[in-house]
Structures are given as C-alpha cells and as structure tokens.
SEMARMI-757971 format. One record per residue (C-alpha): x, y, z; residue in one letter; chain. Coordinates in Angstrom, 3 decimals. Each point is the difference from the previous one (the first is absolute). Example, Ala and Ser with C-alpha at 12.3 -4.5 7.8 and 13.67 -1.06 7.14 Angstrom:
2
NODE       px       py       pz bafi tifi
NODE   12.300   -4.500    7.800    A    A
NODE    1.370    3.440   -0.660    S    A
END
This chain:
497
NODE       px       py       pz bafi tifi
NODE  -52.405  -32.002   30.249    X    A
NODE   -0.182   -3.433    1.606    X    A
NODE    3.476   -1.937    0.420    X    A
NODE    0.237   -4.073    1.163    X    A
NODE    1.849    0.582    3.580    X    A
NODE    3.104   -1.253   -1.279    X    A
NODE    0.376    2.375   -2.533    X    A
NODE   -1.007    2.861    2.728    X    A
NODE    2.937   -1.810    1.908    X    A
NODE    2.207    0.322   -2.534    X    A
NODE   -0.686    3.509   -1.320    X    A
NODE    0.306    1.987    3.301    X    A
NODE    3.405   -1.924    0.473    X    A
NODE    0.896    1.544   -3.259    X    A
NODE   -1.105    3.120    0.792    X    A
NODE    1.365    0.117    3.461    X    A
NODE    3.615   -1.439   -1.797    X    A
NODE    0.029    3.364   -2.181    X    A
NODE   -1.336    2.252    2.868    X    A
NODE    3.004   -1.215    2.505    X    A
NODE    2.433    0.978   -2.929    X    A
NODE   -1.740    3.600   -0.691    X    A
NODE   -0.031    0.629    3.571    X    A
NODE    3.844   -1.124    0.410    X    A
NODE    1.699    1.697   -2.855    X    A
NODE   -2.133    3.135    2.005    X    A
NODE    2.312   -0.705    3.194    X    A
NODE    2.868   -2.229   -0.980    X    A
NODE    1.573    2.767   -1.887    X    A
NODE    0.295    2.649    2.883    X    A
NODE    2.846   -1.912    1.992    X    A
NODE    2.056    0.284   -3.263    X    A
NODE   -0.390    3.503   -1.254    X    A
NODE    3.229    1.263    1.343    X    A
NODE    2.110   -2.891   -1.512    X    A
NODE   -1.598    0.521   -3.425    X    A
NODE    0.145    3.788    0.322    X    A
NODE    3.493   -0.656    0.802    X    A
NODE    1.273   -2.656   -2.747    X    A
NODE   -1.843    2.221   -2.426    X    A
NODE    1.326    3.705    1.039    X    A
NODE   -3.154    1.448    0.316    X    A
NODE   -0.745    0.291    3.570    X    A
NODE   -2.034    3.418   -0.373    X    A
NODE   -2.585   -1.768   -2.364    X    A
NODE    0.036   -3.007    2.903    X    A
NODE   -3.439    1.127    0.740    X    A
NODE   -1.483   -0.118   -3.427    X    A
NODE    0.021   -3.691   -0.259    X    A
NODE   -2.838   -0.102    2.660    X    A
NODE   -1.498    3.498   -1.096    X    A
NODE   -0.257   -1.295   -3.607    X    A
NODE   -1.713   -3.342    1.152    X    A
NODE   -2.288    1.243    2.232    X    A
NODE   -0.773    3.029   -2.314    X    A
NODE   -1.383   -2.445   -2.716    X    A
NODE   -1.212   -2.299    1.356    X    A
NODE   -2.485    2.487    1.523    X    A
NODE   -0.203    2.102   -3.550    X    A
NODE   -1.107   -3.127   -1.447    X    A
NODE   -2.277   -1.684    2.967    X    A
NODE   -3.473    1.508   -1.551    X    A
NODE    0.984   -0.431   -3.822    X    A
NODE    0.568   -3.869    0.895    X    A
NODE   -3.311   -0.335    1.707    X    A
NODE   -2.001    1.731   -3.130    X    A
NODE    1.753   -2.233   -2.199    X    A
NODE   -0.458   -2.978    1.624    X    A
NODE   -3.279    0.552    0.502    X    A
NODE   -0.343    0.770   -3.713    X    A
NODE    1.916   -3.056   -1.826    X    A
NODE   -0.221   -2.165    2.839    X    A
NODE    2.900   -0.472    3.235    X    A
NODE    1.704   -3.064   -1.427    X    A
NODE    1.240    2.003   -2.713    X    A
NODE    1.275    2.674    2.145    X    A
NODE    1.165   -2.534    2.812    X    A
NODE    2.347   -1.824   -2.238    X    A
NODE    0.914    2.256   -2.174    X    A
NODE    1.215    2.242    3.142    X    A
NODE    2.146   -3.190    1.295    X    A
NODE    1.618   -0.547   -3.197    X    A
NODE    0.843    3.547    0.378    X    A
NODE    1.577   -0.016    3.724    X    A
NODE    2.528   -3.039   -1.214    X    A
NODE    1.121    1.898   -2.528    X    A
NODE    0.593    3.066    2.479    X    A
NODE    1.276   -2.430    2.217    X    A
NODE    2.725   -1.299   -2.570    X    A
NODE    1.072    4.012   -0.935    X    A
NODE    0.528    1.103    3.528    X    A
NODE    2.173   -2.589    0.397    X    A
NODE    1.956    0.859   -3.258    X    A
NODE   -0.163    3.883    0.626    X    A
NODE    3.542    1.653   -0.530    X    A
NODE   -1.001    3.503    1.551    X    A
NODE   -2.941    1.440    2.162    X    A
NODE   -2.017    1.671   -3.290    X    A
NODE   -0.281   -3.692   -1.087    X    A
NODE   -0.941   -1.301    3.538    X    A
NODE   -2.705    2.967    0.577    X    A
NODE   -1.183   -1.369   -3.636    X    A
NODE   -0.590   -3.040    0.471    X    A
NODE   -1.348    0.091    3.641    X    A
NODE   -2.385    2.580   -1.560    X    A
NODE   -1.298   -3.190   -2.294    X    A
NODE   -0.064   -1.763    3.128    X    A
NODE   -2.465    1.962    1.805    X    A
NODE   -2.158    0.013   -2.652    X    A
NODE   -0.264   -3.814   -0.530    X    A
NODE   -0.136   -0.404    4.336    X    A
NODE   -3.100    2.313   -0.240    X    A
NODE   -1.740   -2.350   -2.356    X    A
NODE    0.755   -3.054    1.762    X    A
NODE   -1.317    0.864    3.210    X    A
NODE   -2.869    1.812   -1.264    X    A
NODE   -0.796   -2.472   -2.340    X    A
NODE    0.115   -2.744    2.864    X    A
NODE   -2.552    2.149    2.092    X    A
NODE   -2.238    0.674   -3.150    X    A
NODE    0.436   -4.388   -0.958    X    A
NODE   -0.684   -0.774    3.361    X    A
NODE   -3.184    2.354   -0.107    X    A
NODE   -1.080   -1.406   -3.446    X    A
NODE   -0.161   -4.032    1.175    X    A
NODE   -1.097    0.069    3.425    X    A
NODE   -3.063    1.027    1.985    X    A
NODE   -0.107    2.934    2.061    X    A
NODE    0.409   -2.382    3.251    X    A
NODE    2.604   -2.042   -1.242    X    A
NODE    1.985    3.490   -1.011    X    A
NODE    1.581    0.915    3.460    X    A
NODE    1.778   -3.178    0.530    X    A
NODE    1.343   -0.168   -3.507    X    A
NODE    0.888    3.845   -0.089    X    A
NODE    1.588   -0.268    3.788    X    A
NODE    2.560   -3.005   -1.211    X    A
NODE    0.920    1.958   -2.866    X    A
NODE    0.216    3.010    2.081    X    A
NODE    2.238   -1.794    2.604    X    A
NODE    2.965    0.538   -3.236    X    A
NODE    0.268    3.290    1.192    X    A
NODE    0.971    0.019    3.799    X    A
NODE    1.943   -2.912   -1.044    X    A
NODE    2.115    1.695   -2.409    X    A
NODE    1.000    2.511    3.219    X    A
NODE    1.099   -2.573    2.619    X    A
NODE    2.566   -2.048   -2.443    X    A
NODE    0.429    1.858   -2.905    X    A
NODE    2.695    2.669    1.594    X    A
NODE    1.764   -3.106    1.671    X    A
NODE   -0.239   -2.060   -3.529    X    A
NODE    1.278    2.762   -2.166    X    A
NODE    2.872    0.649    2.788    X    A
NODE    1.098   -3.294   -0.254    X    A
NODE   -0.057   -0.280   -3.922    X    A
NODE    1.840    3.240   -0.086    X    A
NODE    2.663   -1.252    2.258    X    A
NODE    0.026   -3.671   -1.818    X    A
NODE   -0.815    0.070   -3.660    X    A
NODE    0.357    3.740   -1.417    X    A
NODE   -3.025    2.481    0.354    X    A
NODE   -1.043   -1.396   -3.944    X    A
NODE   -0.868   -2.601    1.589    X    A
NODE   -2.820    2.346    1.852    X    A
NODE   -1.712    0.060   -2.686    X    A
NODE    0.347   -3.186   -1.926    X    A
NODE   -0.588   -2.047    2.531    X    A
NODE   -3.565    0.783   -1.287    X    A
NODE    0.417   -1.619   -3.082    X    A
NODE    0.074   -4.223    0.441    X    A
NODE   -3.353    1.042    2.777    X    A
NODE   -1.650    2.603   -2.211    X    A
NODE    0.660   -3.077   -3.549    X    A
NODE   -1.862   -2.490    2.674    X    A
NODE   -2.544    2.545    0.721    X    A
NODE   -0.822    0.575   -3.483    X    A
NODE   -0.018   -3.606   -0.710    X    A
NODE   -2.469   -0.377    2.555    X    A
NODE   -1.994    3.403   -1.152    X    A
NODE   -0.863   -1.317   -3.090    X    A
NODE   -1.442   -3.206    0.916    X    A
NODE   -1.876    1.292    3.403    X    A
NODE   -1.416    3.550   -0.970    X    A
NODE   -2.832   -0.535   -1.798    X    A
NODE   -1.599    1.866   -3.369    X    A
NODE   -1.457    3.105    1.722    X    A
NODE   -2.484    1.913   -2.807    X    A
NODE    0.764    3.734   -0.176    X    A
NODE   -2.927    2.604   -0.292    X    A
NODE    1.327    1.588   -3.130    X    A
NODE   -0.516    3.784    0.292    X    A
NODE    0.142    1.650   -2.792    X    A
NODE    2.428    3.160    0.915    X    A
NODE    2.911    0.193    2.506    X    A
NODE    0.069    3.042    2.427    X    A
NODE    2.816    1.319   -1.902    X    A
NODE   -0.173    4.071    1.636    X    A
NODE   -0.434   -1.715    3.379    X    A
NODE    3.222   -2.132   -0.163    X    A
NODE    1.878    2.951   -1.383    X    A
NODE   -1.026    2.341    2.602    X    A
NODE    0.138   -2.873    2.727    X    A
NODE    3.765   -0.901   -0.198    X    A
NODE    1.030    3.611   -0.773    X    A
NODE   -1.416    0.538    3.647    X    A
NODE    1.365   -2.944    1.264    X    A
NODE    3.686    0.903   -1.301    X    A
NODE   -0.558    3.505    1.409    X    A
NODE   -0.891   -1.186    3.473    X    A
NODE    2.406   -2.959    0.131    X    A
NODE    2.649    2.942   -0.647    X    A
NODE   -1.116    2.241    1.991    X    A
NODE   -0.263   -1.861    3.819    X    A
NODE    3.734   -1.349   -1.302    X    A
NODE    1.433    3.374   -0.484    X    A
NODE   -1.953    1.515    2.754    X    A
NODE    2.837   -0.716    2.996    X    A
NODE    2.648    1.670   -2.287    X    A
NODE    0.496    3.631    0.399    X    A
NODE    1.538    0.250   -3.123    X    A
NODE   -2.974   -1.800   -1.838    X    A
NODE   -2.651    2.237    2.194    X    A
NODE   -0.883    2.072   -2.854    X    A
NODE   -0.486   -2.962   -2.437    X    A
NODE   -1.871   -1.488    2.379    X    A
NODE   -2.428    2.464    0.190    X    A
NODE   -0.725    0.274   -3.584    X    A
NODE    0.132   -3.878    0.030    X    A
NODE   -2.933    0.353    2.435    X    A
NODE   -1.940    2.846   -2.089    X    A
NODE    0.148   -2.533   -3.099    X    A
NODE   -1.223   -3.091    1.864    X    A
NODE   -2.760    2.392    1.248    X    A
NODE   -0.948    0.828   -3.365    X    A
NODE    0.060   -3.176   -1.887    X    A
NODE   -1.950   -1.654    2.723    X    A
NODE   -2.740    2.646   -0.375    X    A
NODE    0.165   -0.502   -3.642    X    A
NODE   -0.142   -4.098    0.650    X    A
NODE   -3.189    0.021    2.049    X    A
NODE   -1.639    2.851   -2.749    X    A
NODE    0.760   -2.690   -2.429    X    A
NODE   -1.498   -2.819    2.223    X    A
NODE   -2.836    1.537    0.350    X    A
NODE   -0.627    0.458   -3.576    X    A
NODE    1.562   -2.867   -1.823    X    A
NODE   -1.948   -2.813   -1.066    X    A
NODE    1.944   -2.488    0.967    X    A
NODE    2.021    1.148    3.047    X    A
NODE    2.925   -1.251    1.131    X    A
NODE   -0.758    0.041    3.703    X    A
NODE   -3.990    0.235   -0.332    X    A
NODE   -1.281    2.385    2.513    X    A
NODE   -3.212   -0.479   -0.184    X    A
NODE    0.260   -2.973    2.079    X    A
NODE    1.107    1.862    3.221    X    A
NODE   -3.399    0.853    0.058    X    A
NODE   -0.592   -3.486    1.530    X    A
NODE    0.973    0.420    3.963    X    A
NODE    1.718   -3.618   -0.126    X    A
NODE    2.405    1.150   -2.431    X    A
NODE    0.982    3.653    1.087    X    A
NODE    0.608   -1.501    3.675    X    A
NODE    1.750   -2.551   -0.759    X    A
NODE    2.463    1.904   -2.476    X    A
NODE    0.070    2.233    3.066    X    A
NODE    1.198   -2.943    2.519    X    A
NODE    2.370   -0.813   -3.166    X    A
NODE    1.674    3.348    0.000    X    A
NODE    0.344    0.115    3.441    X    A
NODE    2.318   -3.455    0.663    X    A
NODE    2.333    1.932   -2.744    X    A
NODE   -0.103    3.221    2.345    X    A
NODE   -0.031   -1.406    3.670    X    A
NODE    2.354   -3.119   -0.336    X    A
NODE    2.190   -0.299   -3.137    X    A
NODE    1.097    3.546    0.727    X    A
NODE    1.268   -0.348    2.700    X    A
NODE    2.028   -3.419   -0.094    X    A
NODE    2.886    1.442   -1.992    X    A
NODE    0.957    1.950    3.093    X    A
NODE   -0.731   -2.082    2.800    X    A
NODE    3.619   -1.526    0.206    X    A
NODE    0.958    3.446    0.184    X    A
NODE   -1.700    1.234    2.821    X    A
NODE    0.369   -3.490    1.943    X    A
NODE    3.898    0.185   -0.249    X    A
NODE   -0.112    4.022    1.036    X    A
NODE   -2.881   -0.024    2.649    X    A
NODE    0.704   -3.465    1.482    X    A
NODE    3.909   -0.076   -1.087    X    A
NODE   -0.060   -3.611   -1.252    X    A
NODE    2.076   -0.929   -3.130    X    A
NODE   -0.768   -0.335   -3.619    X    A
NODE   -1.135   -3.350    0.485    X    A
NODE   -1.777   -0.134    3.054    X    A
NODE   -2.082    3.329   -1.205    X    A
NODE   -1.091   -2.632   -2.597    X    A
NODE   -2.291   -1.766    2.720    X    A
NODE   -2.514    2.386   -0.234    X    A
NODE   -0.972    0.250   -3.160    X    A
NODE    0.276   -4.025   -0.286    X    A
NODE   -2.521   -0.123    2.607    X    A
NODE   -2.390    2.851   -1.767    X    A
NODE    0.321   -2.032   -3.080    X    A
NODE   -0.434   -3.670    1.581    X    A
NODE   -3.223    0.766    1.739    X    A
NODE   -1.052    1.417   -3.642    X    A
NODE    0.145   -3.073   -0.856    X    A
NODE   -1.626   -2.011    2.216    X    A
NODE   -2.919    2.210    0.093    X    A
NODE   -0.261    0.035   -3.607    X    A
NODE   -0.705   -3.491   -0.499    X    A
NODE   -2.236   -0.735    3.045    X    A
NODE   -1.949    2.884   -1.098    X    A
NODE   -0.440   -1.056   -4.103    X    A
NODE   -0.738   -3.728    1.774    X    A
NODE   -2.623    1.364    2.504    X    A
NODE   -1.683    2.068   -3.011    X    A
NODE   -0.162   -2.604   -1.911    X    A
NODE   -1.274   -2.182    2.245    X    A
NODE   -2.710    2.100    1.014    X    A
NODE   -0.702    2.778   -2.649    X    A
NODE   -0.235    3.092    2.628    X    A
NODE    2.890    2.521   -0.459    X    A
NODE   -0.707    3.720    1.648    X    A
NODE    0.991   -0.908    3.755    X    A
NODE    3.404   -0.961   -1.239    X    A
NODE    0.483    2.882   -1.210    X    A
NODE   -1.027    2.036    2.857    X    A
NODE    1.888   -2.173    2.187    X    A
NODE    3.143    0.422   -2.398    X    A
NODE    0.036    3.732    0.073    X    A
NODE   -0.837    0.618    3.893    X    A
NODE    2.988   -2.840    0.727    X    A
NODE    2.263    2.215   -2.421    X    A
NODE   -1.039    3.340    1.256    X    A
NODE    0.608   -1.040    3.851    X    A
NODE    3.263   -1.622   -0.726    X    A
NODE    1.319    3.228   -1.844    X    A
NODE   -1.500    1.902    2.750    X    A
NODE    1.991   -1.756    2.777    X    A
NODE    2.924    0.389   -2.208    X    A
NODE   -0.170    3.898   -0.294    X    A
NODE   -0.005    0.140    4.114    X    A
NODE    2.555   -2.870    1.048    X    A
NODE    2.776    1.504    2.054    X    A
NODE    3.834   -0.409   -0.771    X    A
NODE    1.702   -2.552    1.435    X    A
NODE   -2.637   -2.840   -0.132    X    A
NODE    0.854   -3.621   -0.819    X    A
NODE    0.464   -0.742   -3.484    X    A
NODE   -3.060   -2.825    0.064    X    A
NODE   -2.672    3.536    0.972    X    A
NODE    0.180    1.496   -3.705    X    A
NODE    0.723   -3.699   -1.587    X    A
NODE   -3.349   -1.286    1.265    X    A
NODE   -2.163    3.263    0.121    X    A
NODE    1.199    0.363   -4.276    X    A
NODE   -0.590   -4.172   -0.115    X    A
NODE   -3.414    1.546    1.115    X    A
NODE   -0.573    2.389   -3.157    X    A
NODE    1.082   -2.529   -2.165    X    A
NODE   -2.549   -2.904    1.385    X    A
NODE   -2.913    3.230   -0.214    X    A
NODE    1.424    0.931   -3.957    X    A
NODE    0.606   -3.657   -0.807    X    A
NODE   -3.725   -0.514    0.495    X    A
NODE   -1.532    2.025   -2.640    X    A
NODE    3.329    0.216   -2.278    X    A
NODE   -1.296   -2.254   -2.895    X    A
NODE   -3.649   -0.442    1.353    X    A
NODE   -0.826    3.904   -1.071    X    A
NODE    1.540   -1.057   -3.906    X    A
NODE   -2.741   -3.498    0.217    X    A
NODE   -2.817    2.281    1.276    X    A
NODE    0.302    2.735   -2.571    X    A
NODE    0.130   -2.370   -2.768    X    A
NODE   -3.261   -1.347    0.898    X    A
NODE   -1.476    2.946    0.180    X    A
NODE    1.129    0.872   -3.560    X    A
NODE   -1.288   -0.462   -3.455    X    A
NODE    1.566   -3.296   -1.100    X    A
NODE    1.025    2.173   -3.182    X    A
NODE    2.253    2.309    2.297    X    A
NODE    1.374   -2.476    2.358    X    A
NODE    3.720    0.663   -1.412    X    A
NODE   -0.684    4.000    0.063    X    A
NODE   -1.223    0.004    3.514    X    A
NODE    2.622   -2.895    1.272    X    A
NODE    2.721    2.570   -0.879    X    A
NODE   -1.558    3.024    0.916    X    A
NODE   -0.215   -1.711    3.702    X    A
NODE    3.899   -1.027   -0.340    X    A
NODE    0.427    3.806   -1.265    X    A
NODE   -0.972    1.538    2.694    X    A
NODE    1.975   -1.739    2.048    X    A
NODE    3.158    0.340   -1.712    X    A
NODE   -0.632    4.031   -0.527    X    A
NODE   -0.758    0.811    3.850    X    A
NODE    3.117   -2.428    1.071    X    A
NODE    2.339    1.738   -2.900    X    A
NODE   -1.381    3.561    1.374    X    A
NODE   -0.164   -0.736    3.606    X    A
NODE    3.351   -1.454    0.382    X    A
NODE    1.902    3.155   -1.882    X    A
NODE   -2.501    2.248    2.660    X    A
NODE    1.250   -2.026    2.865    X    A
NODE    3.905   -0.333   -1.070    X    A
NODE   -0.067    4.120   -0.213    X    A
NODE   -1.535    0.436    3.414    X    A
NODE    2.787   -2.738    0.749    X    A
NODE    2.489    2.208   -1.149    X    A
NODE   -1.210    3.371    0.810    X    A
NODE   -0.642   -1.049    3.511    X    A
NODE    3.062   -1.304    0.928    X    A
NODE    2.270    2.411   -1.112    X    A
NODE   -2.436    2.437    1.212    X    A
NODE    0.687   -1.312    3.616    X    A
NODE    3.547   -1.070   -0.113    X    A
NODE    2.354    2.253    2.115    X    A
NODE    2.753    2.289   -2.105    X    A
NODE    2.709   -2.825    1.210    X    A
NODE   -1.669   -3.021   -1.743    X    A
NODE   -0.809    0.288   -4.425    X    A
NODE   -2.906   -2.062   -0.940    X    A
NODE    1.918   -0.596   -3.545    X    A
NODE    2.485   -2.091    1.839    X    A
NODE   -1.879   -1.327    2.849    X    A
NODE   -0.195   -3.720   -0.320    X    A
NODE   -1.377   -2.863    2.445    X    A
NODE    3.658   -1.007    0.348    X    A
NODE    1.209    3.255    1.073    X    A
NODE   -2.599    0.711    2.147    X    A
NODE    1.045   -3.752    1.815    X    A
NODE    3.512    0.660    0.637    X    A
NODE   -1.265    3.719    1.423    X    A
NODE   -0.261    0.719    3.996    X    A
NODE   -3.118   -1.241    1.236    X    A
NODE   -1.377    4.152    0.729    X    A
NODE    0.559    0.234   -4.004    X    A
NODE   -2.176   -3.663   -0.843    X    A
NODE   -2.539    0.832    2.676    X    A
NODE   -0.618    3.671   -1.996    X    A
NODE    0.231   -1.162   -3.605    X    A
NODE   -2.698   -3.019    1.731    X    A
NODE   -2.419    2.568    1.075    X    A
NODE    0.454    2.026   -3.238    X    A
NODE   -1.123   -2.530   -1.955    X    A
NODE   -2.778   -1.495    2.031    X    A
NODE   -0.889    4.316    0.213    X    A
NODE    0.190   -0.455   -3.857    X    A
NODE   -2.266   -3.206   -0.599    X    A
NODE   -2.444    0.534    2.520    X    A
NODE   -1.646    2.307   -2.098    X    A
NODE    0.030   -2.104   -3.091    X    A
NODE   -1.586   -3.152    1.975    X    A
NODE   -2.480    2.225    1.279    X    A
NODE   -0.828    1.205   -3.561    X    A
NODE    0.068   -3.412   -1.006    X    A
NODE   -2.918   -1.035    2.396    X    A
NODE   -1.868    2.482   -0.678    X    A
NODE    0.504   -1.193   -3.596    X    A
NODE   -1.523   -3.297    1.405    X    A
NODE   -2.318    1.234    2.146    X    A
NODE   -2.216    1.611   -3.510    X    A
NODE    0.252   -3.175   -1.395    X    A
NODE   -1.596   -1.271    3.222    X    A
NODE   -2.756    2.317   -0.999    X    A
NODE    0.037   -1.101   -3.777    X    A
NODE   -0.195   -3.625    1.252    X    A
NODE   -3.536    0.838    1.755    X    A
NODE   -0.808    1.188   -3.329    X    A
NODE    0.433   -2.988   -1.543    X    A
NODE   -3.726   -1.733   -0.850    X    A
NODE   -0.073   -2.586    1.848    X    A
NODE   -0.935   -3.814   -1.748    X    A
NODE    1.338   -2.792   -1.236    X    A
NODE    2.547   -1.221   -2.706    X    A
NODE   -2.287   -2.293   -2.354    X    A
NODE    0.381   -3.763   -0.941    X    A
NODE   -1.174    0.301   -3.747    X    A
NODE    2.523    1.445   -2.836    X    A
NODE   -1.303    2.841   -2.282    X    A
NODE   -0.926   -1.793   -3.527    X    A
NODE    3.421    0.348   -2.718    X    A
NODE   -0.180    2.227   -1.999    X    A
NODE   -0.549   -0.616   -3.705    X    A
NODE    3.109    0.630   -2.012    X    A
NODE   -0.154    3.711   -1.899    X    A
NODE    1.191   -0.046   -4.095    X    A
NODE    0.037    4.025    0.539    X    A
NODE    4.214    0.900   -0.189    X    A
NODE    1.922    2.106    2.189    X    A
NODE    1.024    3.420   -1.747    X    A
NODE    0.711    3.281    1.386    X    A
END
C-alpha cells in the first residue's frame, strides 16, 4: 500500500508511541513486584504477575498473526490497545494478587497484538527496502524499555504508589489511540474461511505446559510436576505440528519453511532469544559475585550489552535500507556475538570491571545487527497472505528459546553453585552483600565459583552463536527489493471455525 510521506511519518510515530509502552509495562513492573507482593499479601504468587504476562502473550502470539492476517491488522491493532488501557486501569485497581494475575493476563494478550500487529503494518505499507529502517526504530522500543524502565518504575514506586505503574499508561496509551485511528490505515484482510481451531487448542495447552514446567523445574518440591509438565508440552506440541501439517489453514503454515530464507532466518530469530535474552537476567548476578561490585554498579554491564544493541540496530536497518543487501550483517552479527561470549567464558577473576562491560557491549552490537532485520527479511520472503502468521512465528521463536533457555541456565546457576560451595557457606542464604562484608579468602572463592559456574554457560552460549554463524552462510544471498507486492483484493469469505 502506498502512503504520502507524511502520513508514513506519522504512522510509525504512532506505532513506535504504542511499542515504547508494550515494551515498558514488560520492564517497568519488575522494580515493583516486591512492594505490590507486599501491600497485597501475596508474596508467593509475586512471580505470577510476570509468569501470567509472559505466558499469554506468547499463547496468543500465532492466533494474533492468523487473525490479523485474516480480517485485516488494524482491527486487531486497535482493538488490542483498547484492550491494554483497560488492563492498565484494573491493575491499578486490583485489591489482591488473583485480580492482579487477571488482569496482567489481559495485558499480555493485548501487548502481543500491538507489537505484532506493528511488525505485520509496517510489512503491509512499505517495500521490502524501506522495511529495516522502519522495523529497527520500532524495534529500538525494546532495549529502551530495559535501560529506563527499572529506574522509571523505581522512582514511581517510591513517589506516586505502584498504581501508578500501571496507569501511567493510560493519558499515553488515550494519545496513542487518538493518533492510531487517524495514522493506521484500512489494511484488507484475506478472509479465510476456517480458523485453525485444533491447532490453537493444542498450541497453548503446550505452551501452558512448558511455561510451567522450566518455572517449577528449580524447585525440588515441584520436580515431579515438572516432569509431567514436560511430558504434556511434549505431547501437545507433537499433536500441534500433526495438525499443521494437515490443516487447511494452519496457524503457523509450515509449508513455507520449505523456502531456505524463511527457515534460516526463524533460525537466527530463535537464537537472539537463546544466546542473549537468556542470559541478561543473571548478569548482575554474576558481576556483583565474580567481580564483587554492588547492586548498582553490576548494572553497567548489562547497560552496555543493551546500549550497543541499540546502536547497531539502527545503523544496520539504515544501511539495509539504503542499500538492499542483508546476509553479511548477519554473518558479521553472529561471529561478533559468538567471539564476545567466547572471551567471556575464559576471562580470569579479578579483571577490571570495563573487560566483561565492553566484550558483552560486543554481543550486543553483533545481536543488535540482525535483531529486527531477520523479522523484515522473512516477511519478504513470505506470502503477503501470511505476513502476520510468519511475523509471529519469527517473534515465537524467540520468546520460546529465551523462556526455555533462561530456566536451563538459572538451574545450572543453582545447581552449580551449591554444588561447589564449601559445607561452611549455604547457597540459600548467600547473598552479594554477605559475600562483601566476608574475608577476602571467602570473596576470592565464592569469585572463582561463579566464574567456574558461568564459564560453561558462555561457552554454550557461543557455540549457540557460532551455528547461527553457519545458518547465516545459509542465508541466499540478494537483495531486499524497491517495488511493493500488489494489495490484495478484499475477501467477502467469513472467518468460522
């Protein structure tokens, strides 16, 4: 669809105002969990208010992209951000945790249609070659979200009341709307004519079961649960692809993997979720233990893996743009992550702080490269009938191998250290600040435990890379194309199960 530049102008602002807000009520919330958990009296179902977001907004990542592919993504996109002010307003009103979980259960849902539906509205008005740059701004919500939205929802915390955590989206999400409905144009859907209906089901009954699973699977008391968690997941993702494979309408449709541009680059998708966003949740961790910094300090590092994310995420969606040709920025991405994790897995104790700061600044310049440029490469490589199916089957991916890989690496974490510990020190009470105010014999063992610890994971990590180095070469080689795909012609066939 052609837009006047203006309007362009003026809908990617509007999509990029609604993608900063999905991306901060992702991160904003995390800094006041335990003063919620606390003014609620419900501090063992703290965690459910992220497990419950994350957990549906995954469940319901391909159902969004079928359906806005069906009735067209300005339905879906709008009708998702009425939805998150409304979840917005009843968080804030919640009188106990059941009511919270609730409505931050409606929340995820609506923040998985708004940003897939920005992708998949991006994808539908611009050319191929235009795609990187628009997709790496609205991308650029994301590492965004992590430098200031722990510091922002801090300071509202402290200042206004943790309500105000989440209503604060409501005057910017009424603007956004406002905005919405004037710059995102009338997208025709492709009408199919069934929904995958057995695929869904079987889909978020897998999703549930895994989701439950990697959370229970550091409890010994949950070991067994987690187990049979595991066997479910197993099963209803078997029974999801046998579906797939048969439906006529899928909801992910495999039969385009069979095209080498789209199976790599859901590969290089899968793998940012499994070789990065794993492993930031415990970086502050090991920085305050190895290199015996404080809480705040440890905070350097992964402000300096997420800053050169950044940067390298815009020059790169500029530089495709500008000149259509995408594989060596890929390869470069995934050899600059792969060495940087590399170095990281052999780096002796007792190094400067700036060594692991700029070596992880390193994997997130070599991510940041191909982070959004993989989503605008896939989608023109797709049928413009299944852009919204495989836009969220690329942010799937992602989310599933960083949901799986992080429980992995947090029970190696845990296992590993108290594994190592000596009989006089108990890993269930070992925190950074007692390990500070230790002798320096005691802070120079617990350092080289957990740099014995993460080495390992670092080194899995780049080898993680290192095969999507070798996907990367698969990658056809070409260029992103100038012309748009003709519109579709609007379908009178309905929607029906």
């Amino acid at each position: 669809m052609s837009m006047s530049p203006w309007r362009l102008r003026l809908l990617i602002v509007s999509l990029l105002t609604v993608a900063i807000l999905g991306a901060l009520d992702h991160t904003i919330v995390s800094t006041s969990l335990a003063t919620v958990a606390g003014e609620l009296g419900a501090l063992a179902q703290m965690g459910w208010v992220v497990v419950g977001y994350t957990l549906a907004s995954t469940v319901l990542l391909p159902v969004l992209g079928k359906l806005g592919d069906a009735v067209g993504p300005r339905a879906v996109f709008l009708v998702s951000l009425v939805l998150f002010l409304v979840a917005s307003l009843a968080c804030g009103f919640a009188q106990d945790m059941p009511q919270l979980i609730g409505a931050r259960v409606v929340q995820g849902m609506s923040s998985a249609g708004l940003h897939l539906m920005s992708q998949t509205i991006v994808a539908r008005v611009t050319t191929p070659r235009e795609r990187p740059r628009y997709l790496a701004l609205i991308g650029a919500a994301f590492p965004v979200a992590i430098l200031v939205g722990p510091v922002l929802g801090g300071l509202i915390t402290d200042y206004w009341g943790w309500s105000w955590v989440f209503w604060i989206n409501i005057p910017f999400g009424v603007a956004a709307l406002l905005l919405a409905l004037v710059a995102v144009p009338h997208l025709p859907g492709f009408g199919r004519r069934r929904f995958d209906v057995g695929g869904s089901v079987s889909f978020a009954i897998a999703m549930v079961a895994l989701v439950l699973a990697v959370t229970w699977i550091g409890d010994p008391a949950l070991a067994a649960a987690s187990v049979v968690s595991f066997a479910v997941a197993g099963m209803a993702f078997a029974a999801f692809f046998l579906i797939e494979l048969r439906a006529p309408e899928p909801l992910v449709p495999l039969r385009l993997f069979a095209d080498r541009t789209i199976a790599v680059g859901t590969v290089l998708s899968a793998i940012i979720g499994i070789g990065l966003f794993s492993i930031t949740a415990y970086l502050p961790t090991y920085i305050q233990m190895a290199y015996r910094t404080s809480a705040t300090v440890s905070g350097l590092v992964p402000i300096a893996t997420v800053f050169g994310m950044l940067v390298s995420n815009l020059a790169t969606g500029w530089l495709v743009s500008r000149t259509g040709h995408y594989r060596v920025y890929c390869i470069v991405g995934t050899a600059l992550s792969a060495a940087g994790l590399f170095a990281m897995s052999v780096l002796p104790v007792g190094l400067p702080l700036w060594v692991p700061m700029i070596l992880m600044a390193v994997v997130g310049v070599g991510t940041g490269a191909f982070m959004s440029l993989v989503v605008a490469v896939v989608q023109s490589a797709a049928p413009r009938r299944d852009t919204g199916s495989m836009t969220a089957t690329v942010n799937l991916v992602r989310q599933v191998g960083s949901t799986v890989a992080t429980a992995i690496i947090g029970g190696v974490i845990g296992f590993g250290v108290a594994a190592l510990l000596p009989s006089s020190l108990d890993a269930a009470t070992l925190t950074p600040q007692f390990v500070h105010d230790a002798s320096a014999a005691v802070q120079n063992q617990v350092a080289g435990i957990y740099s014995g610890v993460f080495a390992p994971v670092f080194a899995a990590l780049a080898v993680t890379y290192a095969a999507g180095v070798v996907a990367a070469v698969l990658l056809p080689a070409g260029r992103l194309s100038d012309e748009s795909e003709p519109a579709p012609a609007p379908s009178s066939e309905p929607l029906t199960a």
